[in-house]
N, C-alpha and C positions, 0 to 999 in steps of 0.2 A: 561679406560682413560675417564675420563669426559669430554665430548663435545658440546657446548652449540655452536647452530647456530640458527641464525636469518635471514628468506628471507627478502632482501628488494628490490623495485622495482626501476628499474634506471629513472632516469629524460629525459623526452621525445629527450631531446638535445643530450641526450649520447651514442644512439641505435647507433652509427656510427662506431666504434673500440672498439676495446679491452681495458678491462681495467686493470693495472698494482696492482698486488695483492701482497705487503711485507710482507715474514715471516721469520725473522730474519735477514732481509738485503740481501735476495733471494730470487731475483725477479723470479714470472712466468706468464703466460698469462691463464687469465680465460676466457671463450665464454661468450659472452654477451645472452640473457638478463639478466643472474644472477648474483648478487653479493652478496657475502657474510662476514659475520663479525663473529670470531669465537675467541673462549677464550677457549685455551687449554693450560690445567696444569698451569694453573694462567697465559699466557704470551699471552697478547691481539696482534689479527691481524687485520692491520689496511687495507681498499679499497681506493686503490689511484683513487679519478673520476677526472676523464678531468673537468679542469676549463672553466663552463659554463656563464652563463647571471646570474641565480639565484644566485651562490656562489658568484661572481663578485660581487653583489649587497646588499650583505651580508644577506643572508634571503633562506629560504629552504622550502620546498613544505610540510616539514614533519609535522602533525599535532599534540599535545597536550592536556591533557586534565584536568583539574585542578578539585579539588575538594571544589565546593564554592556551598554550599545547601540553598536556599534564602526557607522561612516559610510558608507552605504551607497557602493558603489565597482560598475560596472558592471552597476545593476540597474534591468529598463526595468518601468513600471508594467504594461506589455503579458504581462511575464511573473505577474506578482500576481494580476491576474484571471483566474478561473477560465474553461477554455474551454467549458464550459457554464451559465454565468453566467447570467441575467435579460437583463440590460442588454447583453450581447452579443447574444445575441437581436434583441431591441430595434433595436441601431445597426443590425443586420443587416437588420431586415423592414422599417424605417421608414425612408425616407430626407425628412428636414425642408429642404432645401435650399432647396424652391419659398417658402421663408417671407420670403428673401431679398428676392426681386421683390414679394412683396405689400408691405412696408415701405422700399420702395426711397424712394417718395411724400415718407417720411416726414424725411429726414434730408439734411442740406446736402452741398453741392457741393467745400467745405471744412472743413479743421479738424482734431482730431482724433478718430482713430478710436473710434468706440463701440464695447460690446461685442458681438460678432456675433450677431444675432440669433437664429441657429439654437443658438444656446447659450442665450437666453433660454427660446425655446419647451421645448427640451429639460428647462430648469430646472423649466417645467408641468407638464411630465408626470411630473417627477422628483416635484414635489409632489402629483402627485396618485396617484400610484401608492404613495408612501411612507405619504399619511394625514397630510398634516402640514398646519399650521393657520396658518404666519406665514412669512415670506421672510427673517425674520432666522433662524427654527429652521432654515429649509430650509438654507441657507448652514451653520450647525454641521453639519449632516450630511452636507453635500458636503466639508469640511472632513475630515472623519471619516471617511468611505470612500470607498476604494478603487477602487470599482465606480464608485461615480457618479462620482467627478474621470475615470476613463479614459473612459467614458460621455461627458461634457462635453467631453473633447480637453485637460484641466488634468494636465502634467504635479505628480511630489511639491514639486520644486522652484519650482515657478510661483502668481504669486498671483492667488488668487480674486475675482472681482467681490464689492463689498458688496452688502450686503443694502438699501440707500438704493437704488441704482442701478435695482432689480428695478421700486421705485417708480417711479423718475422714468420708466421703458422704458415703463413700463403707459400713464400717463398723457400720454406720447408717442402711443402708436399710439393708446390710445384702444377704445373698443369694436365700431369699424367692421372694425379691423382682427381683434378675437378673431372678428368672425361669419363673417370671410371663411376664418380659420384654420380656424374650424369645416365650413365648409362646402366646403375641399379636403381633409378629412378623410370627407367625406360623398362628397365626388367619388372618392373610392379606395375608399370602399367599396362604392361604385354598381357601379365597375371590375371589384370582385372579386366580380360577383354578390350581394351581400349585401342590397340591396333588391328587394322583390318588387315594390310598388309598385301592387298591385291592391286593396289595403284600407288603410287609415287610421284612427287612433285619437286622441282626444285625450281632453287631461283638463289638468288643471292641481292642486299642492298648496301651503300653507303650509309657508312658512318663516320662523323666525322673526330679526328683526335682531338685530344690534350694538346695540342702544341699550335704555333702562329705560321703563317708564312713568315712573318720576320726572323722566323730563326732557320733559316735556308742557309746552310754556309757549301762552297764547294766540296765536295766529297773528295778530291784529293788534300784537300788541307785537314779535312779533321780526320782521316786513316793515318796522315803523317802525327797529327798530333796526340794519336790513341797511342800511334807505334811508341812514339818519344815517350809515351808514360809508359805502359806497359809492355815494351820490346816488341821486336819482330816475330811473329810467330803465338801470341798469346792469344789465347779468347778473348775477345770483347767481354767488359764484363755487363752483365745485366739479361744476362741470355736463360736465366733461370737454370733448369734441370734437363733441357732439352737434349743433349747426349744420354743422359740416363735413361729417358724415356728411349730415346735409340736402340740402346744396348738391352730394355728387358725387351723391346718388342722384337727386335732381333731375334734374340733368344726365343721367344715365344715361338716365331717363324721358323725356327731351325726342328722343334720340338712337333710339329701338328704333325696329327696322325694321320696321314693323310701320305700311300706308298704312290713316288712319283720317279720315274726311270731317272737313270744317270743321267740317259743323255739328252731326254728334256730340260732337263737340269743347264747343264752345256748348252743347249739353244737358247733358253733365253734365260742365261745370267750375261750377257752383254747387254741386251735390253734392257733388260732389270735397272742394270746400273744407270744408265743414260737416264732412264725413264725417274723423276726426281718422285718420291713417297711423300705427298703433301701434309697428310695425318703424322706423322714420323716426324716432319720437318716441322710440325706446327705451322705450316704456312709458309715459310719462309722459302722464298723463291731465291733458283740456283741464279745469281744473277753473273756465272762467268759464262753460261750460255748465252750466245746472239744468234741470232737467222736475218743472216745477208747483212746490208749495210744499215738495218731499223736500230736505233738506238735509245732505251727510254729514256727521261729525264733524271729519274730516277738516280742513273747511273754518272749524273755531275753533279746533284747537288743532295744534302742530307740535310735533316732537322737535327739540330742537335741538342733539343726537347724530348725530340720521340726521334731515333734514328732510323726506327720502323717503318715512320708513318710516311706515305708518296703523297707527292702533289695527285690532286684528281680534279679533275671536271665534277660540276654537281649537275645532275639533269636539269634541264628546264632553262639553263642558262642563269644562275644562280652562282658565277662567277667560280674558282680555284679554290679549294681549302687542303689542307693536310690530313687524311684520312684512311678509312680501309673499308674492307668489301668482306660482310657478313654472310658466308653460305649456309642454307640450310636443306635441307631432306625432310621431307611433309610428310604424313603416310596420307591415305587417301579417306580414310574413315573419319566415321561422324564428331569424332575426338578429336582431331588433328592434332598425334602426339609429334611432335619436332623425333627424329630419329636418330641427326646428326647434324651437327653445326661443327664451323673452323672460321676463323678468323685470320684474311689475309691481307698485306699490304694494299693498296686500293690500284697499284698497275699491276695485279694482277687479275686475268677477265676472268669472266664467271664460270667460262668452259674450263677451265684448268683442271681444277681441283673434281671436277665432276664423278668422272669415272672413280678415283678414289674413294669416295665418299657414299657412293649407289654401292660398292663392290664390297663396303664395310657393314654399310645397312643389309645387306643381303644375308652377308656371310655371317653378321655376328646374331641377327635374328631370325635367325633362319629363313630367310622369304623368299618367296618364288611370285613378284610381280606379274601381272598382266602387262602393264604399259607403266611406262613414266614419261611425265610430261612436264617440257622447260618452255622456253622463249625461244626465237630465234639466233640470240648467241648459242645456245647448246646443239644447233645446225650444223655441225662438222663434219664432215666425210666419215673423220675417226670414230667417235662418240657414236654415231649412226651405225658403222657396222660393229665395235665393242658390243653396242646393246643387242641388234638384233642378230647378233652370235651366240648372245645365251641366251635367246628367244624371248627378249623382250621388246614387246612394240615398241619402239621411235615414236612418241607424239610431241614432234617437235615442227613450226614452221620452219621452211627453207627461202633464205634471201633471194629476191628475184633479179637475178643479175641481168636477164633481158632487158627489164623498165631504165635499166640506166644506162644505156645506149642508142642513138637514134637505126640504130644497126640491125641488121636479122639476130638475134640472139642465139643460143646453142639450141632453142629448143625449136629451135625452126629446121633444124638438122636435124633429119633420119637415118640411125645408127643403125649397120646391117651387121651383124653379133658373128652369121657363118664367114663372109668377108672382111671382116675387120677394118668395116668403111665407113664414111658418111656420106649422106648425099644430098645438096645443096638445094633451096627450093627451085631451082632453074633447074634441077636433074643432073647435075655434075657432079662429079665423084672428087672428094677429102681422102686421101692415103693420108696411112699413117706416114707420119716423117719423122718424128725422135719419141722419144718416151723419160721421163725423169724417176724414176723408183725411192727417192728423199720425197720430192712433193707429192708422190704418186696419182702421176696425170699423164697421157697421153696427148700429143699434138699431132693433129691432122692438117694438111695441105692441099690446095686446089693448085692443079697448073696455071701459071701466070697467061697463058696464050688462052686457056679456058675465061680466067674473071675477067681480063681485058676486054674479049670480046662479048662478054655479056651482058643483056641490056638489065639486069637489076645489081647492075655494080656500086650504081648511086647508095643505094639502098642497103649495100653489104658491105663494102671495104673500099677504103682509098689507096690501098698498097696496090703496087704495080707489079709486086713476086706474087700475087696471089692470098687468096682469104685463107688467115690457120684456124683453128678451130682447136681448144681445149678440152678433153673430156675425162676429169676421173676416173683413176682405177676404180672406184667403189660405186659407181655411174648406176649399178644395178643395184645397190641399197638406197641410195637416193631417188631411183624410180619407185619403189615400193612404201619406201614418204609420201611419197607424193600421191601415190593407190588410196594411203591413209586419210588425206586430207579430203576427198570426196566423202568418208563413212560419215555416219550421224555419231558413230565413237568418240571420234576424234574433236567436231566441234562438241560434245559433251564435255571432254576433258578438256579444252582449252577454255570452254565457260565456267568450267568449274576453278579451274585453277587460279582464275580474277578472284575470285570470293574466298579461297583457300588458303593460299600461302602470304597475300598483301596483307590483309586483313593481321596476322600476325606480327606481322613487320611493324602496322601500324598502334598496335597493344603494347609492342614492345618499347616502341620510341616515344609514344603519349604519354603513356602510363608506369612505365619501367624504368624511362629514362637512358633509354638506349639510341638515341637520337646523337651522343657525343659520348663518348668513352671519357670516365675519368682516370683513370690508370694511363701507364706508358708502358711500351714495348709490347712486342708482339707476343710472349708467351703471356704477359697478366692480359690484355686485353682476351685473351684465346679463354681466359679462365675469368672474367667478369662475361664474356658474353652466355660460357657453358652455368655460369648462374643464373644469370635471363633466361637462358631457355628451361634449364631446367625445372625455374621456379613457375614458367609457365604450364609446362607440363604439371607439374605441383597442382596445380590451379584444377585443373581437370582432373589428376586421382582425388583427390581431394573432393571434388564436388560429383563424382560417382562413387565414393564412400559416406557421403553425406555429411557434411561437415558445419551441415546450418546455415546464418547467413555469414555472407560474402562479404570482408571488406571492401571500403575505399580503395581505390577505382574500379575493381571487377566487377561488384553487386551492387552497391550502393544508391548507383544515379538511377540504375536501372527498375531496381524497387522502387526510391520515390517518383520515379515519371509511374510507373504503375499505379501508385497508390493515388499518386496527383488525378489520373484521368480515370480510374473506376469510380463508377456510381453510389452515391453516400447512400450505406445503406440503415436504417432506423431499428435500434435492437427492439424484440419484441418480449 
């Protein structure tokens, strides 16, 4: 039943009796001081009040308030905002000016003027600090307050950029431009002490796209049907500035100062080339590469919402969605400033991109880690000797291939290093018998007349040629893995790494709204998520320059549960 009540406060003259409450021509007595006026199922109840001096005199104490706006006349938004504001804060600790010169590249010699960049970036942070999901909402609410037009430099009278414009700026700079944003946000906080830079963490999560499974079409139909619009041979369009970014980084690479021989040079630019630049590609995975007969899915069917976005499993058993696979680089210090993020299709796994992204953290901040520590996917043969070749610890678990065979395992084999043998728990000798230098493993062999007649064959192999035995060329960096996982180091940084890198995945998709990417394509996703992080980083220089109190969602709940359970104290 719908019940609409309104308190109202009786007139000083009337605290004496009771007052007579009609509903429906039945009367009853309500205690004073309350009186009430209620409108149930459409049939209004009226409060009978003792005829006072006010009524008598025809006029009521109750107030009114009309809506008559006289023209503002000598009044500067400077005074509106409050002087302990957010966003004063903000203009105060931040200063975006250097964004100028990164974009300078970007814009002609003539013409007219665009809208100043440092009011675009500022527009980022505005969205990302607000929690807001589209650049047309964003605009209603710069529109709307106060804070942000003075924040922005928009006077009341002055007009605002559309929300079109936000687009076309994005697809101007491009994505080269968000990582460099990102990474003079990473240079200030380097500044202010905030990276320690003696441990590393990585990890990467789902995220799911803009787009449906229902819009799966074969990938040979819509290649034929891009061809037929824009010929054979044409770039896709919607790939952003991704070649550009190629060509200065190129460039860049061609120019470091750094004297390395010819014929270094010559050894490994065949590698080079094979080996695909993930950062360079924005992510975007060589998909004319296969190994063996595995084929993704990927490679029959496309969305043709987001042609980016791959089918993927969601953990937990949480059914298929169209999505992608956010990487990051943690540092290991108190601040936990993100280092490096990339954004890749979601069939691509988390080791991929790995080494690229440790080797750019390194290089571009100068760091000399102790250890970096992943999950078990970052367990690779490769990734294990890469690291511990520039002398950094491996703290990573290794998959335990024994447990999943009723069988002796390899580790029940005793490798003899001077003989180049194995030998079997019964005491039998494994030769080598081939070697593969692509997978980089060796195969060892028992004589068939050896396993035949031995009585723990139940227990080892039902082949009747004899037990083979697989073992890694890099078998000796993967033992010294394994040295690691007994230190007290080691469980340190895997308990640490629970608390360190999830934890922001989880700030990011709560509270940031990073849980679903609203954009399409792989280079704007790459540059919505290098605003997530950046603005998280944000969050932390920001609040080691002092910046006061903290919005909604970062500070907010956290004060009032504070303020809720401290003890009321009595001023004196």
């Amino acid at each position: 039943m719908a019940i609409m009540a309104t308190l109202l406060t009786p007139p000083p003259h009337t605290m004496s009796g009771p007052a007579r409450v009609c509903v429906a021509s039945r009367p009853f007595a309500l205690p004073l001081p309350y009186y009430y006026r209620r409108v149930e199922d459409g049939v209004a109840l009226g409060v009978e009040q003792p005829r006072g001096d006010a009524e008598r005199g025809g006029t009521r104490m109750m107030g009114t308030k009309g809506r008559d706006f006289a023209p503002l006349v000598n009044v500067s938004l400077e005074d509106l905002v409050p002087a302990t504001h957010f966003y004063r804060h903000v203009e105060r600790t931040l200063d975006l000016s250097f964004v100028r010169a990164l974009v300078a590249p970007c814009y002609a010699a003539g013409g007219r003027p665009s809208i100043d960049p440092v009011v675009f970036f500022k527009l980022q942070v505005v969205l990302f600090f607000e929690g807001l999901h589209s650049e047309r909402q964003l605009m209603r609410v710069v529109a709307d307050r106060l804070s942000v037009r003075w924040y922005l430099g928009y006077d009341l009278g002055e007009a605002l950029p559309d929300h079109s414009s936000l687009t076309k700026i994005r697809e101007r700079y491009g994505v080269d431009t968000f990582r460099r944003f990102f990474d003079a946000i990473v240079e200030q906080c380097r500044a202010a002490r905030l990276v320690w830079g003696k441990e590393l963490y990585a990890d990467a999560t789902q995220v799911d796209a803009n787009a449906s499974l229902d819009s799966l079409m074969p990938r040979f139909a819509v290649e034929a049907h891009l061809q037929t619009l824009f010929g054979p041979g044409e770039a896709s369009p919607g790939k952003g500035d991704t070649d550009t970014a190629d060509d200065s980084i190129a460039s860049v690479s061609e120019n470091l100062p750094i004297a390395t021989p010819d014929t270094t040079r010559q050894d490994r630019a065949p590698s080079n080339e094979r080996r695909p630049d993930w950062i360079a590609r924005t992510g975007e995975p060589m998909r004319e590469e296969t190994h063996g007969r595995y084929q993704r899915r990927a490679d029959f069917v496309v969305s043709t919402s987001d042609p980016d976005a791959t089918p993927m499993r969601r953990k937990g058993g949480w059914g298929t969605h169209l999505g992608y696979h956010t990487h990051t680089v943690v540092d290991g210090g108190k601040a936990r400033i993100i280092l490096q993020s990339l954004v890749t299709p979601s069939e691509v796994m988390e080791n991929q991109p790995f080494l690229d992204l440790l080797w750019r953290v390194c290089f571009r901040w100068r760091l000399r880690p102790r250890h970096v520590t992943g999950d078990t996917t970052y367990g690779t043969s490769d990734i294990i000797k890469a690291v511990e070749d520039a002398g950094i610890r491996a703290y990573v678990p290794l998959p335990d291939w024994d447990a999943r065979t009723p069988f002796f395992g390899q580790g029940a084999f005793t490798y003899d290093a001077t003989r180049d043998l194995l030998t079997c728990p019964h005491g039998d000798e494994l030769r080598r018998s081939e070697a593969n230098s692509t997978a980089r493993y060796v195969m060892y062999q028992a004589p068939a007349s050896s396993c035949n007649a031995c009585p723990l064959k139940p227990r080892c192999t039902t082949s009747k040629k004899g037990r083979r035995v697989c073992r890694s060329v890099d078998e000796d960096y993967l033992d010294r893995v394994r040295g690691y996982h007994e230190t007290a180091a080691y469980q340190k940084a895997m308990n640490k790494r629970k608390v360190w890198v999830e934890p922001l995945y989880a700030e990011a998709k709560d509270w940031h709204g990073l849980r679903r990417f609203r954009l399409r394509g792989l280079w704007k996703v790459n540059c919505e998520a290098l605003v997530t992080t950046t603005g998280q980083n944000l969050k932390r220089l920001l609040s080691k320059r002092g910046w006061g109190r903290r919005p909604w969602p970062s500070g907010a709940p956290s004060g009032m549960i504070a303020r809720a359970m401290s003890p009321c104290t009595v001023p004196t």
